[in-house]
C-alpha positions in Angstrom: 26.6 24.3 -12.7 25.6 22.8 -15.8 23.7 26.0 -16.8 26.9 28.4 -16.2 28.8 26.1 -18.5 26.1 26.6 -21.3 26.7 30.4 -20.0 30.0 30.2 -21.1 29.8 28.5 -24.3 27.2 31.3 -24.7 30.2 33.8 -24.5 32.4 32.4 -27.1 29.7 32.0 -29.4 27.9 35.2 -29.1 31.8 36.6 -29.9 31.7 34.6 -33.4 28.3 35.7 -34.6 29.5 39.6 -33.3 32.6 39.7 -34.9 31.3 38.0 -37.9 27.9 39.9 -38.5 28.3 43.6 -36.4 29.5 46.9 -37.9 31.5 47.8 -35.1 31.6 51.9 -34.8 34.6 53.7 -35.1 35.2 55.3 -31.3 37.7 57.8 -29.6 39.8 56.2 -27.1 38.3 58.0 -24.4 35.2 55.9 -25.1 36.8 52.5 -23.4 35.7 53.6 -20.3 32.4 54.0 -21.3 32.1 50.8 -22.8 33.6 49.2 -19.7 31.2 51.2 -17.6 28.2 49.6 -19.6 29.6 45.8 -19.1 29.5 46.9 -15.1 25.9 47.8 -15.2 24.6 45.2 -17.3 25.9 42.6 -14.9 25.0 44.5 -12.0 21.6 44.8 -13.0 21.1 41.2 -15.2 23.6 38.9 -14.3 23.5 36.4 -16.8 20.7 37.1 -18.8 22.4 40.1 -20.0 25.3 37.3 -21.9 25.0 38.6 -25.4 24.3 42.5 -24.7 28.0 41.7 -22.8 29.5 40.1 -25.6 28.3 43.2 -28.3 30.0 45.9 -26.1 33.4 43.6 -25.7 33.7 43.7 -29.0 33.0 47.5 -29.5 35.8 47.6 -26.5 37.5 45.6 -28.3 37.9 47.8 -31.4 38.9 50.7 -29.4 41.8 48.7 -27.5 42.2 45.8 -28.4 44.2 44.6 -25.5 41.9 46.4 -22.3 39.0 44.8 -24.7 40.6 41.5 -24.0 41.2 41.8 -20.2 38.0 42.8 -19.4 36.7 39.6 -21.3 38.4 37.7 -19.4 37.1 39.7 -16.0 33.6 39.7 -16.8 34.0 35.9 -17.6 35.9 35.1 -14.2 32.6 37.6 -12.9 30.3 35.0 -14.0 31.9 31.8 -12.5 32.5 33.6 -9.3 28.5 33.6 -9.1 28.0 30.5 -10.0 26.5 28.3 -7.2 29.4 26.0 -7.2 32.0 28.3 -6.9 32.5 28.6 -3.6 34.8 25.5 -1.5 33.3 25.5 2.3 36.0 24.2 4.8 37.6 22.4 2.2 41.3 22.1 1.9 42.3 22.6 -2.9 43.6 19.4 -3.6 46.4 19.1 -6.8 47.7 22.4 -6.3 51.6 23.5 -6.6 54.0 22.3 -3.3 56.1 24.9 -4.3 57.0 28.9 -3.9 55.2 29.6 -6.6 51.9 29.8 -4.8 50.8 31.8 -1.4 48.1 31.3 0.2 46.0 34.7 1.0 44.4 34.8 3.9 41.9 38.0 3.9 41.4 40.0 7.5 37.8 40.6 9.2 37.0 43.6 11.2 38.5 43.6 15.3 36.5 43.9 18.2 36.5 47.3 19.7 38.8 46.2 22.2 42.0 44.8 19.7 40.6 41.4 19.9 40.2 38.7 16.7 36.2 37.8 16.6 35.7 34.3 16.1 35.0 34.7 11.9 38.5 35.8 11.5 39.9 33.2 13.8 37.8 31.0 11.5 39.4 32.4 8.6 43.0 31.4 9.9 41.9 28.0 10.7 41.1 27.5 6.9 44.5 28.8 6.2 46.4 26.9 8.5 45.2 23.9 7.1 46.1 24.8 3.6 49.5 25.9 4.5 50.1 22.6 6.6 49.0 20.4 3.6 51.5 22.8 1.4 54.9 23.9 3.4 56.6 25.2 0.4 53.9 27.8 -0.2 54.1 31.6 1.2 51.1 32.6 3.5 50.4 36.2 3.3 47.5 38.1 6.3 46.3 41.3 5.2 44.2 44.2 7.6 44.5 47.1 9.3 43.8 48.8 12.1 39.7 48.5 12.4 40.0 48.4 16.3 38.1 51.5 17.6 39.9 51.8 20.8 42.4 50.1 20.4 45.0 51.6 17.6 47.8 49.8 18.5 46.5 46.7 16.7 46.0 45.8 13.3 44.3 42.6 11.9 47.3 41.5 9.9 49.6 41.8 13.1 47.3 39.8 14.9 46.9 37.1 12.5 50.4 36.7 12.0 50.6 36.0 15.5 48.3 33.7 15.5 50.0 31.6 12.6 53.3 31.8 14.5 51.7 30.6 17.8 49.7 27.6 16.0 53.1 26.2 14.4 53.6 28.4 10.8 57.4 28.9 10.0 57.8 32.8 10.1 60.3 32.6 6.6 57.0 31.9 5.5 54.7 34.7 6.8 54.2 37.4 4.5 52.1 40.8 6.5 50.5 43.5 4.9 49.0 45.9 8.0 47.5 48.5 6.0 44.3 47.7 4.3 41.1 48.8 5.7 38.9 47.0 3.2 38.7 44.2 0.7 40.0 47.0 -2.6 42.9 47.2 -0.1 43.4 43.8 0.5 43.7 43.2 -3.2 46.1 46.4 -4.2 47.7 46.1 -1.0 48.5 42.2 -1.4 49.7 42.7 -5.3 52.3 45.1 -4.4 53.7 43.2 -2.1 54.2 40.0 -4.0 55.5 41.8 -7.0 57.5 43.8 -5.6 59.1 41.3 -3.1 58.3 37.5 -3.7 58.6 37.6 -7.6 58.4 33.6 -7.5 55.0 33.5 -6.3 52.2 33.5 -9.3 49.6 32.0 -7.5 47.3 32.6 -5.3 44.6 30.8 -3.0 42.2 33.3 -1.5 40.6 32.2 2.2 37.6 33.8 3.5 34.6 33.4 4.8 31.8 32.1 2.6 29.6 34.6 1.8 32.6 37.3 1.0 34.7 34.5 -1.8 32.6 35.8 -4.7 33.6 39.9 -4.0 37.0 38.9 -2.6 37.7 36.6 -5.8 36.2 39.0 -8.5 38.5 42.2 -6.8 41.5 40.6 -6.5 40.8 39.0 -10.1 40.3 42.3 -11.2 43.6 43.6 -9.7 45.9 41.0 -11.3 43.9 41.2 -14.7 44.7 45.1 -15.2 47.4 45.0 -13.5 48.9 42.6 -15.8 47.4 44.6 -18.8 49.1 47.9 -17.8 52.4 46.4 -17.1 52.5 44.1 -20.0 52.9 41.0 -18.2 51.7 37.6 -17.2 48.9 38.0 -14.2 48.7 36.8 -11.1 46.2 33.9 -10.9 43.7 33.0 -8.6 43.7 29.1 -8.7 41.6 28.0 -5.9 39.7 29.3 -2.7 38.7 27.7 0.9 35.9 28.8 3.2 35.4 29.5 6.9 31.6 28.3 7.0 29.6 31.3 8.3 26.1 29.9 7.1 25.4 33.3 5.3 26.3 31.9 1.6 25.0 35.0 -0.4 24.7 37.7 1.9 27.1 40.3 -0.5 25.1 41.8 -3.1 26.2 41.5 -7.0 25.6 45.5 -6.4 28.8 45.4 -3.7 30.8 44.0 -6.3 30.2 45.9 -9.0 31.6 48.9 -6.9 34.8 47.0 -5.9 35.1 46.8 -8.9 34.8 50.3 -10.3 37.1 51.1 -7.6 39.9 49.1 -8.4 39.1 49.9 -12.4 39.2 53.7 -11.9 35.9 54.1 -13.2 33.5 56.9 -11.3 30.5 54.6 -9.5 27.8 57.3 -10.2 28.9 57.2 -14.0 28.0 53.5 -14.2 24.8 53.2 -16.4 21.7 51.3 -15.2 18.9 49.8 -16.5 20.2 49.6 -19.5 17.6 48.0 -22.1 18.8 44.6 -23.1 19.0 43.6 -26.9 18.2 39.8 -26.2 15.0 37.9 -24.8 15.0 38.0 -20.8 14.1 34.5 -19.7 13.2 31.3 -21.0 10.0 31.1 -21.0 9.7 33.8 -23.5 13.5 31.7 -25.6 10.8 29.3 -25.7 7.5 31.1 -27.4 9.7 33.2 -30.0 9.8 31.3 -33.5 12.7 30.8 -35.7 11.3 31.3 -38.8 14.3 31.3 -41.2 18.2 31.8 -41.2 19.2 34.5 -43.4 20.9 34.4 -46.7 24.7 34.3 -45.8 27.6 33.6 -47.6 29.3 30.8 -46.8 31.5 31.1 -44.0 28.8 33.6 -42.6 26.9 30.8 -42.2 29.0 28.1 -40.8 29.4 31.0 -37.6 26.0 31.3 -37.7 24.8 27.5 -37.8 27.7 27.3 -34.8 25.9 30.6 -32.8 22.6 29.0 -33.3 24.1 25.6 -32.1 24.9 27.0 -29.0 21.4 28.8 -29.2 19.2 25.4 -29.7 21.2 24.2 -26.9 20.9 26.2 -24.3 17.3 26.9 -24.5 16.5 23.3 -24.2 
């Protein structure tokens, strides 16, 4: 965890020396999504060792739109931490969190059997909930699914997991069902209308899933409040914790699967994202370690207090 803190210190001051030292290009508007479609694929393809080629095209996005060039800081940021190896919060119930109807507790549906049955991941699921919900009673819970049954139409996940919850002892003026998704995009678009439109209190959200799926659930419904909040000129929704039915396959969702959530919620075209893009800093730290500093430039004086801060941050990380 230590190292994705570094990561993020990274980000702020790669944004300094950037702003401070880059001749930002003058684009058409047109070009944001261009820019934004870079950011996808050099996380996609680099993770975090693509930190500073991310920061340069946020601040070209950033002088396009200022305000999209801010949001989609903030995403790839919240992209990073949902990586991170101690994001994730197995079977645990978020302690310190709002007892109040400001916060609901999103419980994300799994695939039926053939037959209209709940398999046992998404009973799981609901037992992480539940326990949540139990140590919170003021907080909404909303299920979200649809019908994935294939011979069975009549069913839909979130019917079946509000069932559940009713039978195991949740109040029903506390139930919130959206039946329609079919996937986790859905979930998120699906589970932001209905809280706007309907429980305006509620600003919070604590997303339940099973292990392996927090870091694509997290990032898409992220991603849904972030740009939501951009195009309507409000406050987000924010994701403030998570809790995990324990599958044992911690990792099994590729960055890749992400990355397409992502586009999909974003409007941006998949096949335009670029990849392979070359990266403008040194790859790993082996070769950090072999490449000599062998003088700062000549700066004025405030150019190099942001410098001296950038390489700071620098020295620090590579040790």
């Amino acid at each position: 965890m230590k190292r994705y803190k570094k990561l993020f210190a990274l980000f702020a001051a790669f944004s300094l020396i950037f702003s401070a030292f880059l001749v930002i290009p003058v684009h058409a508007e047109n070009d944001a999504d261009v820019l934004i479609s870079q950011l996808i694929g050099y996380f996609t393809d680099y993770m975090e060792d693509s930190v500073t080629d991310i920061e340069r095209v946020l601040v070209e996005l950033k002088s396009v739109d200022k305000k999209k060039g801010e949001a989609w800081d903030s995403i790839m940021h919240y992209w990073l931490e949902v990586n991170s190896p101690d994001f994730t919060h197995i079977g645990e119930v978020p302690k310190d969190l709002p007892n109040d109807n400001s916060m609901s507790v999103v419980i994300l549906g799994f695939a039926l059997n053939d037959d209209g049955t709940m398999k046992q991941e998404l009973i799981g699921r609901l037992e992480t909930g539940l326990a949540i919900a139990k140590d919170y009673p003021q907080s909404y819970v909303v299920v979200t699914g649809g019908g994935t049954a294939k011979h069975n139409p009549n069913v839909t996940e979130g019917g079946l997991m509000s069932d559940w919850l009713l039978e195991h002892g949740l109040d029903a003026s506390r139930l919130i069902v959206e039946n329609r998704a079919q996937d986790t995009v859905g979930n998120a678009k699906n589970t932001y209308e209905v809280l706007k439109t309907k429980y305006k209190t509620v600003n919070k959200v604590v997303l339940v899933t099973s292990d392996y799926h927090v870091p694509r659930g997290c990032i898409l419904y992220y991603t849904k409040f972030v740009l939501e909040g951009l195009e309507n000129n409000s406050e987000p929704l924010s994701i403030i914790s998570n809790s995990d039915y324990k599958t044992g396959s911690l990792g099994y969702e590729s960055v890749e699967l992400q990355a397409r959530g992502i586009c999909q919620m974003a409007g941006i075209n998949v096949q335009s994202v670029p990849r392979k893009q070359k990266l403008y800093q040194i790859k790993n730290k082996n070769q950090r370690k072999k490449k000599k500093i062998k003088h700062l430039p000549k700066l004025e004086t405030i150019h190099n207090l942001l410098y001296l801060q950038y390489f700071s941050y620098y020295l620090e990380f590579i040790s």
